[in-house]
C-alpha positions in Angstrom: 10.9 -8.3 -2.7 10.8 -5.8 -5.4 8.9 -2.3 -5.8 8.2 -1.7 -9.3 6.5 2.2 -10.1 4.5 3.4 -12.3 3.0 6.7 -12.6 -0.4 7.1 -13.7 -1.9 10.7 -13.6 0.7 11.8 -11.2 -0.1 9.1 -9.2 2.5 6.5 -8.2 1.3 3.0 -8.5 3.1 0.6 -6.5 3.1 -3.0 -7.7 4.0 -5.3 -4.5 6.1 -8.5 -6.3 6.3 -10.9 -4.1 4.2 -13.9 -3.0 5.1 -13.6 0.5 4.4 -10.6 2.8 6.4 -11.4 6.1 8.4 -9.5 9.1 11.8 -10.1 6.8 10.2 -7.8 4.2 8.3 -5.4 6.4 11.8 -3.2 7.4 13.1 -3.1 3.8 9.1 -2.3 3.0 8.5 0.3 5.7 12.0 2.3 4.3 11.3 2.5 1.1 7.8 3.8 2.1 9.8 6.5 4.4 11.6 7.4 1.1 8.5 9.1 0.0 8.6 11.9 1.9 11.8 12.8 0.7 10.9 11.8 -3.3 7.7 14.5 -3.3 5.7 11.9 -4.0 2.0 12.8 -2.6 0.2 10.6 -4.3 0.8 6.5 -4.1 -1.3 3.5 -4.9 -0.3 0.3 -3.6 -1.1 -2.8 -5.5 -1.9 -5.9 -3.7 -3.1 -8.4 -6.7 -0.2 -10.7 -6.8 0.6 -10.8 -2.6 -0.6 -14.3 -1.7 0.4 -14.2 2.1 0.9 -11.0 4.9 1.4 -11.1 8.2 1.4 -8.5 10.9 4.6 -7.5 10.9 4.3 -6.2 7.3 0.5 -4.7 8.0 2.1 -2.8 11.1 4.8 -1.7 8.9 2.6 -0.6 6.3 0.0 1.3 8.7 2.9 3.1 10.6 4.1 4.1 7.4 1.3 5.6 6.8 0.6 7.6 9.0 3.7 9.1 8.9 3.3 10.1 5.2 0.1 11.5 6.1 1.5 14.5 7.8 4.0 15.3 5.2 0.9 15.5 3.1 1.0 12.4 0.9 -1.9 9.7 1.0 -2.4 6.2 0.2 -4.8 4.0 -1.8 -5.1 0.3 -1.9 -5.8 -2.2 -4.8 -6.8 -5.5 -3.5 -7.9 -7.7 -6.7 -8.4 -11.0 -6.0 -9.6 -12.6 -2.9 -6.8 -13.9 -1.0 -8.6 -15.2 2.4 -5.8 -14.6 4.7 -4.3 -11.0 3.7 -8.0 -9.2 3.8 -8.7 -11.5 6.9 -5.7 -9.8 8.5 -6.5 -6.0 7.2 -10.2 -6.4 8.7 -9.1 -8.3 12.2 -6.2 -5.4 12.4 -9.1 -2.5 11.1 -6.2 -1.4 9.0 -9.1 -0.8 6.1 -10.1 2.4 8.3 -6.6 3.6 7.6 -6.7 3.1 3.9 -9.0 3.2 1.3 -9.6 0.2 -0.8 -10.3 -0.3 -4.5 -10.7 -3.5 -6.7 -8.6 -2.1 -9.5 -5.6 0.6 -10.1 -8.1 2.8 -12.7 -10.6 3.4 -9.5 -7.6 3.8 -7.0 -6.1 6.2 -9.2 -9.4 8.2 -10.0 -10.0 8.2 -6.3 -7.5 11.1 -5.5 -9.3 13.3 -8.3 -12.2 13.1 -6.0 -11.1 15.4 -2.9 
């Protein structure tokens, strides 16, 4: 699983590489997440277009992770283009979209964080 940045308007834009989303990547996902609050990055976009399959493991990683970057003061965005059945399935049944906010493409995601 790879983690390919960006940065776009001093937003980091996450692209997630991998077809499968599963409890073998969710560590290795969850630490390089951690890694943010050390990097100074505040603002990160995760990208969610090519991920054909995720499971809970990797959504509990993810929402944990969260959190935790929260009180260091960075924040988190979500790009969920295409309609794979499963992973938004997962994110609704797991409310994880109350954690997160959601955007059908990076340029909305990205604008998002001008708006606070």
């Amino acid at each position: 699983m790879g983690f390919p940045e960006e940065k776009l308007d001093n937003v980091t834009v996450v692209k997630l590489d991998c077809a499968t989303t599963t409890e073998l990547s969710a560590s290795k996902f969850k630490d390089y997440l951690m890694n943010f609050m050390y990097s100074g990055k505040k603002r990160v976009v995760l990208d969610f277009s090519d991920i054909s399959y995720i499971d809970s493991a990797f959504i509990g990683a993810l929402i944990l992770s969260a959190r935790v970057l929260r009180t260091t003061g960075s924040d988190l965005r979500i790009v969920r283009t295409g309609d794979h059945g499963h992973i938004w399935s997962l994110f609704e049944a797991s409310q994880a979209f109350a954690d997160f906010p959601h955007f059908r493409n990076i340029y909305d995601a990205v604008s998002s964080f001008s708006n606070n």
